[in-house]
PAZAPA-4460 file (N, C-alpha, C; in steps of 0.05 Angstrom, whole numbers, plus 32768, in hexadecimal, padded with zeros to 4 digits):
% residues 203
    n_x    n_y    n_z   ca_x   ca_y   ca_z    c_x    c_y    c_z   seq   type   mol
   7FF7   8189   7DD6   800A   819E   7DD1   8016   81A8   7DEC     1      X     A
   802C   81A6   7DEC   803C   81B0   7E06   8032   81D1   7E10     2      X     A
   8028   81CD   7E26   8023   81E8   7E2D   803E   81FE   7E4E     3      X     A
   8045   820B   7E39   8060   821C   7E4C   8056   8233   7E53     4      X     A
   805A   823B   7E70   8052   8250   7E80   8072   8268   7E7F     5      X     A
   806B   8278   7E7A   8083   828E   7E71   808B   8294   7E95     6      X     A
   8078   8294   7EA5   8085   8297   7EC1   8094   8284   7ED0     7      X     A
   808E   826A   7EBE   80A3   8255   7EC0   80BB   825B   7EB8     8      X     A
   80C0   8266   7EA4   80D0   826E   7E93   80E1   8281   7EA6     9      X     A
   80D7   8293   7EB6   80E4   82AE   7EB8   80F0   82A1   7ED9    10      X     A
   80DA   828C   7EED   80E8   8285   7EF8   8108   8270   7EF8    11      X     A
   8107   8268   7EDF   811F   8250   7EDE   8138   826A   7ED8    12      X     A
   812F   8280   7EC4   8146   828F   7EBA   8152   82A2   7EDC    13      X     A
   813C   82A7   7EEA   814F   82B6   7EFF   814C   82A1   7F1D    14      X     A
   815B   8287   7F0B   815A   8276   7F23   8180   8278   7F22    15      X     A
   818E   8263   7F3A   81A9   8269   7F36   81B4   8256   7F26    16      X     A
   81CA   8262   7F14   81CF   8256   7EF5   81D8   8237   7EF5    17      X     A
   81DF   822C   7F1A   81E2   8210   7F13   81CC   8206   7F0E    18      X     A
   81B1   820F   7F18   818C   8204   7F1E   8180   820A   7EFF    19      X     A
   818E   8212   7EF2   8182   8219   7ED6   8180   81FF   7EC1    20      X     A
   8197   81F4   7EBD   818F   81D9   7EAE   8185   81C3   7EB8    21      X     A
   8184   81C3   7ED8   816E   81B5   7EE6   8157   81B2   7ED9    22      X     A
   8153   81C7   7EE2   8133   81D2   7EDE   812B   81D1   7EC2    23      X     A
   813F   81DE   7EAF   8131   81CC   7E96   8131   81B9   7E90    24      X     A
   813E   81A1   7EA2   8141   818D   7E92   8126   817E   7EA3    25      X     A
   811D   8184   7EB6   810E   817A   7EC4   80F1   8185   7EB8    26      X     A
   80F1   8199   7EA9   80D7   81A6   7EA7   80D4   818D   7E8A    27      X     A
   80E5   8192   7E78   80E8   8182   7E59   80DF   816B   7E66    28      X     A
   80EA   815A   7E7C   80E2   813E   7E82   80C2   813F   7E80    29      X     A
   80B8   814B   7E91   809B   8151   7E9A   808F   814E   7E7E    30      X     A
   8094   8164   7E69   8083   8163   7E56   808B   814C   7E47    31      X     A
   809A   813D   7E45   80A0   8128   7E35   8094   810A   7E45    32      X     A
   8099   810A   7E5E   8082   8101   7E64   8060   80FB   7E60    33      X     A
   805C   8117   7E5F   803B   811A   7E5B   8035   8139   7E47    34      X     A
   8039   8136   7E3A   8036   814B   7E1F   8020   8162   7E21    35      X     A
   800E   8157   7E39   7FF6   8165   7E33   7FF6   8175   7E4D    36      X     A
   800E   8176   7E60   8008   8183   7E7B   8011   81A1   7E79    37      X     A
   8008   81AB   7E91   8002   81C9   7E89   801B   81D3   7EAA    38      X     A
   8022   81EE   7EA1   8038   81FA   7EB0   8023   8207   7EBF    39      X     A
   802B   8211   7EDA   8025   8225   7EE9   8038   8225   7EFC    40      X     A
   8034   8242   7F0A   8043   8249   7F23   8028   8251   7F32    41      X     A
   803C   823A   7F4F   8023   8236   7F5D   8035   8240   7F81    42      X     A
   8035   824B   7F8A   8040   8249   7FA4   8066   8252   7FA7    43      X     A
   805C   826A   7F8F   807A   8273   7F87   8090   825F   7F76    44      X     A
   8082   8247   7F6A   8098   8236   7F5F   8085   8227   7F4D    45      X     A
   809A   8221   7F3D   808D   820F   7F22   8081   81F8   7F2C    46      X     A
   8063   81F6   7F20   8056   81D4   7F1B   8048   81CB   7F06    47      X     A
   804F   81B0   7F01   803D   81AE   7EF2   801E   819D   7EED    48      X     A
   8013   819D   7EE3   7FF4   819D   7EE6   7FE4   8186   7ED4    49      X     A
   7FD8   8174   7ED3   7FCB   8162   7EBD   7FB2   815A   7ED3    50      X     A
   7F9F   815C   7ECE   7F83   8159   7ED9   7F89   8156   7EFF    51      X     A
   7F9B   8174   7F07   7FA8   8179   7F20   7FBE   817B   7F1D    52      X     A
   7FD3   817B   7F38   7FE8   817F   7F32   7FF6   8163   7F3A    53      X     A
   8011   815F   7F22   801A   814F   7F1C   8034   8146   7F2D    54      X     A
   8041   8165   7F34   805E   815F   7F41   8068   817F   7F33    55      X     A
   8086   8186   7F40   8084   81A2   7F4E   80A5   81A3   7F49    56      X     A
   80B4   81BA   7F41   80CF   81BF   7F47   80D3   81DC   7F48    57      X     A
   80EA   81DC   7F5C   80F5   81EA   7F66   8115   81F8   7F6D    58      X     A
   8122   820D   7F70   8139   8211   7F72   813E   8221   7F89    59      X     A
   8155   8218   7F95   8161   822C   7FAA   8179   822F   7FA4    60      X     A
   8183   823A   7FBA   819C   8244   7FC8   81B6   8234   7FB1    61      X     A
   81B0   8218   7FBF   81BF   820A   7FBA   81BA   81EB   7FAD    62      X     A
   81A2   81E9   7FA7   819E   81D8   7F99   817E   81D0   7F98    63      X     A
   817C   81BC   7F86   8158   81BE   7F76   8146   81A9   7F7B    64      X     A
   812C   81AE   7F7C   811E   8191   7F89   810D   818D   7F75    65      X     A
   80F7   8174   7F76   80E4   816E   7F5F   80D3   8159   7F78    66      X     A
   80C2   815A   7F74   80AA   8151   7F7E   8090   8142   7F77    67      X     A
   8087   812F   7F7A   806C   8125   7F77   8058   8130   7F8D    68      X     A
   803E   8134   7F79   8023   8142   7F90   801C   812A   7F9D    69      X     A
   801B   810F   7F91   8015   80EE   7F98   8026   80DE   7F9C    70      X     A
   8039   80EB   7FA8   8051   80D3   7FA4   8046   80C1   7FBF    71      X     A
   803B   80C7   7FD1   8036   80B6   7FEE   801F   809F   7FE4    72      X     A
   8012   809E   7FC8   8009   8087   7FC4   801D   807E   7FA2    73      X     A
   8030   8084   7F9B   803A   8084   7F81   8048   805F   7F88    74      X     A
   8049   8052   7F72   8056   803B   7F6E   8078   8045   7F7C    75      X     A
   808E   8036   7F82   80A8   803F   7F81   80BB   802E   7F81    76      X     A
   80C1   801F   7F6C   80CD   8005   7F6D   80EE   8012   7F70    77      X     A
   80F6   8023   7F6C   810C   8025   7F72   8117   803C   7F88    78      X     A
   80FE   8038   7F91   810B   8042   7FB6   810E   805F   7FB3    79      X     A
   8107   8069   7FA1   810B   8091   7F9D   80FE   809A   7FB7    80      X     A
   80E5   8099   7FB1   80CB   80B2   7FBD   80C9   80A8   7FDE    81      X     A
   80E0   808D   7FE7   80D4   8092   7FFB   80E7   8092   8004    82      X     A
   8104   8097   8006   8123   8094   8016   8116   80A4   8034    83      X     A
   811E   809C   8041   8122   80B3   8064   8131   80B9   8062    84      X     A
   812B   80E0   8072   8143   80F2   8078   814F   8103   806C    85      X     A
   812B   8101   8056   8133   8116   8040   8132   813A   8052    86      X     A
   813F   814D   8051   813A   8161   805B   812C   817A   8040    87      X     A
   812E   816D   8029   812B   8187   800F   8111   817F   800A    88      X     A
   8105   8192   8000   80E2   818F   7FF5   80F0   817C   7FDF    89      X     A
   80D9   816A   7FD0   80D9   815C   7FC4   80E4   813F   7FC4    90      X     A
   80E0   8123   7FB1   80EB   810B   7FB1   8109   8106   7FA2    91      X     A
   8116   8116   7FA6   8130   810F   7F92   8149   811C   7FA0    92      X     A
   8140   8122   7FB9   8154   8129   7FCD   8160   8146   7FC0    93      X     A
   8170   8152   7FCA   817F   816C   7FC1   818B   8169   7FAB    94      X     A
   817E   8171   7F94   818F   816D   7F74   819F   818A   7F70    95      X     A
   81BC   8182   7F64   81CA   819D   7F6D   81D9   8196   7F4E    96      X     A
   81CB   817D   7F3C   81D5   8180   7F1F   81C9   816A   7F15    97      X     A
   81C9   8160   7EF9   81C2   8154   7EE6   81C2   8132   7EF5    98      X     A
   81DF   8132   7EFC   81E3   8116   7F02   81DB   8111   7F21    99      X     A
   81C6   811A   7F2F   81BF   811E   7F48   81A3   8100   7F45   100      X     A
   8195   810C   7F27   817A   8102   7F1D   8181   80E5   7F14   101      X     A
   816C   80D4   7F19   816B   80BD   7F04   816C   80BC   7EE8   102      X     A
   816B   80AD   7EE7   8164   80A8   7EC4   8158   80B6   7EBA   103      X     A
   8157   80C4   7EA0   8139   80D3   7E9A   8124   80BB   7E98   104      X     A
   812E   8098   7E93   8112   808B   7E85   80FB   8089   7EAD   105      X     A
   8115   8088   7EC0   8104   8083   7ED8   80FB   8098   7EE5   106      X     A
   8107   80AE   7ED5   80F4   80CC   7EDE   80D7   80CB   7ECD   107      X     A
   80DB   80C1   7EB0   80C1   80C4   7EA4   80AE   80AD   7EB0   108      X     A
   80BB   809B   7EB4   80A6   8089   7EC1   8096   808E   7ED5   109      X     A
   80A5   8097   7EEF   8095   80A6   7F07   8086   80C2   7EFA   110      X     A
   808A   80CE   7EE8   807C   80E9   7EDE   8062   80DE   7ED0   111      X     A
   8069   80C4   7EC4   8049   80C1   7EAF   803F   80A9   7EC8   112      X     A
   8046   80A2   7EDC   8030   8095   7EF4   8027   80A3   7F05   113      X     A
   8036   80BF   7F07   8021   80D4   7F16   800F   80D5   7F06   114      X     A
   8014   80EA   7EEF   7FFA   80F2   7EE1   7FE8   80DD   7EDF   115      X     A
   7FF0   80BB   7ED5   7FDC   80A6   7EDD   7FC5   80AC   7EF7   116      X     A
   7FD5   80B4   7F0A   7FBE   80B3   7F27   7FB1   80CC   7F1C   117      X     A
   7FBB   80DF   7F12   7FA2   80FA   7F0F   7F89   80EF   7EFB   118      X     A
   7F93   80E2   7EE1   7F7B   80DC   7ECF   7F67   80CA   7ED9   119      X     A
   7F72   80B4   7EF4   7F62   80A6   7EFE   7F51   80AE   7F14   120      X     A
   7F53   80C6   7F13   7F4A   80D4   7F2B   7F51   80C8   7F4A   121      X     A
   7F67   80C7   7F4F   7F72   80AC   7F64   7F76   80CE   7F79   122      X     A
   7F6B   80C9   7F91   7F6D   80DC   7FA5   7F88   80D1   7FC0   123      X     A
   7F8E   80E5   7FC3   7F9C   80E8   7FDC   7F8E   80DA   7FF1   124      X     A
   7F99   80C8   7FFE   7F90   80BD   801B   7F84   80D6   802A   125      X     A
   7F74   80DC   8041   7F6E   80F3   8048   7F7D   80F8   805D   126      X     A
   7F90   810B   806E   7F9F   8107   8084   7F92   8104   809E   127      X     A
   7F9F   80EE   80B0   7F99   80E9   80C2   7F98   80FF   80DA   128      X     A
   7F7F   80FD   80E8   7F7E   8114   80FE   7F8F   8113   8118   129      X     A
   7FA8   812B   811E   7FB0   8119   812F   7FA1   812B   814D   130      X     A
   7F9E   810C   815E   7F93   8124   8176   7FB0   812A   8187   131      X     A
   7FA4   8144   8192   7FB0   8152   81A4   7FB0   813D   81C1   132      X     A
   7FC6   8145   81C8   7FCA   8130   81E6   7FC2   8145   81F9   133      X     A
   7FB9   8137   8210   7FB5   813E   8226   7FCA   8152   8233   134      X     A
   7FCC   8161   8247   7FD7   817D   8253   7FDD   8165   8271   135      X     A
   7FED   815F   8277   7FF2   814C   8298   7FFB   8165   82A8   136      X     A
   7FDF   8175   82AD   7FE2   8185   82CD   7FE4   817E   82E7   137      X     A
   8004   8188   82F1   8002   817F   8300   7FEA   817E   831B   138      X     A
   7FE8   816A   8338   7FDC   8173   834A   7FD6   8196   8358   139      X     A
   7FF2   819E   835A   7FF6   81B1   836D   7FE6   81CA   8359   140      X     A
   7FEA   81C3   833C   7FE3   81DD   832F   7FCC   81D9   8328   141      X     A
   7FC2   81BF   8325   7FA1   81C1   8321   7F8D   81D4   832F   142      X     A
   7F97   81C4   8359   7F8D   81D3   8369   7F9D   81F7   836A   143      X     A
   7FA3   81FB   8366   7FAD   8212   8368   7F96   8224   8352   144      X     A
   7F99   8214   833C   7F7F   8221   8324   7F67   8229   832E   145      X     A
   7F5A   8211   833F   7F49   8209   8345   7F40   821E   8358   146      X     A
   7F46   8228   8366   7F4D   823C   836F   7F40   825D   8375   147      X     A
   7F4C   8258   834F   7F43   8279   8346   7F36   826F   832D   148      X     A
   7F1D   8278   832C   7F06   8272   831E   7F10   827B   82FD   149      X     A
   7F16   8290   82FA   7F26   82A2   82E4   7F3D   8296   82DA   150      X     A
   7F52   828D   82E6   7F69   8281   82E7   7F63   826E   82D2   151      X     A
   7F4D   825B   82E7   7F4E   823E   82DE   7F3D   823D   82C1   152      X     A
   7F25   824E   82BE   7F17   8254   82A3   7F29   8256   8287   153      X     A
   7F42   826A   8296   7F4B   8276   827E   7F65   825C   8273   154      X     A
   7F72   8246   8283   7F79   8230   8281   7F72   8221   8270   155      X     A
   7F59   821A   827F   7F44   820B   8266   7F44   820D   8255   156      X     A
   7F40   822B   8248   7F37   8238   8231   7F52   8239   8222   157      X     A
   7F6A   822B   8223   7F7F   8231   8216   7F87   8217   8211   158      X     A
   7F92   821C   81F1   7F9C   8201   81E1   7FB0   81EF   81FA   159      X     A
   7FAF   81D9   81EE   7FC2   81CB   81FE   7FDD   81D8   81FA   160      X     A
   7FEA   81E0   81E4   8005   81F0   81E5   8005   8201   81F3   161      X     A
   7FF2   820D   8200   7FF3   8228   820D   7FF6   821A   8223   162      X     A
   7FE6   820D   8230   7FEA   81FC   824B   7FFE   81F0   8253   163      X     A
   800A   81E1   823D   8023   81D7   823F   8035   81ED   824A   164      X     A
   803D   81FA   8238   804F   820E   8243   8050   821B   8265   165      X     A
   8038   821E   8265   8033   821E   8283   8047   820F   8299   166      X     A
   8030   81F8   8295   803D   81DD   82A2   8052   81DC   829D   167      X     A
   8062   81DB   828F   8085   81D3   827D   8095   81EC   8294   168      X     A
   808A   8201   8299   8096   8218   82AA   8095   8213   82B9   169      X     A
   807F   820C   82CD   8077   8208   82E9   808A   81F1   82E5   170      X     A
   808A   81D1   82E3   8096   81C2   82E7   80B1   81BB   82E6   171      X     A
   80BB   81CC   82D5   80D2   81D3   82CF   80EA   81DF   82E3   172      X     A
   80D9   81ED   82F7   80EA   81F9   830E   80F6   81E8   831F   173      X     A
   810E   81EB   8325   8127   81DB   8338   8123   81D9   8353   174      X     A
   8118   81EE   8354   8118   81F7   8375   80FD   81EF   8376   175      X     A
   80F8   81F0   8395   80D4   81F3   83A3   80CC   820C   83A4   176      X     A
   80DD   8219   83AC   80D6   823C   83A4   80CE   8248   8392   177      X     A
   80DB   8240   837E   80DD   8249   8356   80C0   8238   8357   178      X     A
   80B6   8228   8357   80A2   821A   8350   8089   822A   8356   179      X     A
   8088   822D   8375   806B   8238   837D   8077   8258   8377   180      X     A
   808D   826C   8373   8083   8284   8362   807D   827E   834A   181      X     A
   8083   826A   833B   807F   8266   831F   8059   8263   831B   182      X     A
   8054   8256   832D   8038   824D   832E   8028   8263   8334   183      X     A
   8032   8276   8344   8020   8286   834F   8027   829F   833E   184      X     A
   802C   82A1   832C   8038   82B6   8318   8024   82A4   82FB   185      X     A
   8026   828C   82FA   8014   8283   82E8   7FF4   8286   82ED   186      X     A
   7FEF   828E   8306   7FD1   8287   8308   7FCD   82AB   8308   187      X     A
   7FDE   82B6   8314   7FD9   82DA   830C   7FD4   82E5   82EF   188      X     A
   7FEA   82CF   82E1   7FEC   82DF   82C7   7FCC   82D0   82BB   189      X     A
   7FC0   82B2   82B9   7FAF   82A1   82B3   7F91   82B6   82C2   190      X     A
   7F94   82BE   82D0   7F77   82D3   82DB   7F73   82E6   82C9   191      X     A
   7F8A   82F4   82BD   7F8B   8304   82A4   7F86   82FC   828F   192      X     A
   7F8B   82DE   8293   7F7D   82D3   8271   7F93   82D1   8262   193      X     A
   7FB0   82DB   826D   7FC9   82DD   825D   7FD2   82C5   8258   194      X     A
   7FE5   82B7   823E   7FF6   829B   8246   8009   82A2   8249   195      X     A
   801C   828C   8250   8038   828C   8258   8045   829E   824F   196      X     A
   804B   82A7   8230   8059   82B8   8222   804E   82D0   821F   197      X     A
   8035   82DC   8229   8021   82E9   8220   803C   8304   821A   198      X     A
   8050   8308   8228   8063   8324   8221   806C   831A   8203   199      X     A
   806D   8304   81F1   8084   8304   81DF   8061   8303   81C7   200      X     A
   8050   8307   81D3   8038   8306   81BB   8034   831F   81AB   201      X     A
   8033   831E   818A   802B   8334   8181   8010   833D   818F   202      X     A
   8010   8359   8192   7FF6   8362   8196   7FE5   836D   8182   203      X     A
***
């Protein structure tokens, strides 16, 4: 038995009146797809759900998206879920009307091979860790760190983005002048324990 969430409901009615037969026609697909999946609002926007979530729509400004939770392992014989250069959440690029979408039979098809990966319990690849790159300090500012015991501690002790920025300032300077005040204004403010931006940080 089709199960309908009334806050689904209340979001499609004060969505903007082009995003309205979108959205129902996209929600109707869903359940006609898989009869037994369940509505929620999850993250301010409609999804829907069959042993997890299934795939997701949404409305803006100016036009409407739809989404798979599995599409990065989903079959795709006709090149949808993976085009480059998509900029809109979801696989169907910026839908701004009816004739934006495929077929309904190749929407239901991709809708009942998601829910396939949920009943199979088929998991998400796990994401790859990416490491952080190295900080390339220069010579002059290493020793310069090196230096002041405090300076150089509080260096250490800061993400590579924080360091970067550093370095990216110091190196950055045109002149030989601009450079070593730049440096020596970095190792004042670094004894404090401050970073580069420490004036633009909430306190």
């Amino acid at each position: 038995m089709a199960s309908y969430d009334k806050r689904v409901d209340a979001y499609i009615a004060r969505s903007a009146p082009f995003a309205q037969p979108i959205l129902e026609h996209l929600r109707e697909l869903v359940h006609k797809a898989c009869p037994e999946i369940d509505e929620t609002i999850k993250w301010s926007f409609p999804h829907f759900d069959y042993k997890g979530i299934v795939c997701s729509m949404a409305a803006f400004k100016q036009h409407c998206s739809f989404g798979f939770w599995k599409a990065a392992i989903m079959e795709d014989p006709k090149g949808i879920l993976t085009i480059v250069g998509r900029t809109s959440m979801g696989h169907f690029d910026k839908i701004t009307s009816l004739e934006d979408l495929p077929s309904d039979k190749i929407m239901i098809d991709y809708i009942r091979q998601a829910v396939k990966l949920n009943e199979g319990d088929v998991k998400l690849p796990p994401k790859k860790s990416v490491k952080a790159k190295a900080v390339n300090v220069p010579d002059y500012l290493a020793k310069a760190l090196k230096k002041n015991k405090k300076a150089h501690a509080a260096f250490e002790a800061f993400s590579n983005s924080h360091r970067n920025e550093y370095v990216q300032w110091i190196t950055e300077a045109k002149t030989e002048p601009t450079r070593i005040k730049r440096m020596e204004q970095a190792v004042a403010w670094l004894s404090e324990g401050k970073s580069r931006n420490w004036k633009y940080e909430r306190k």
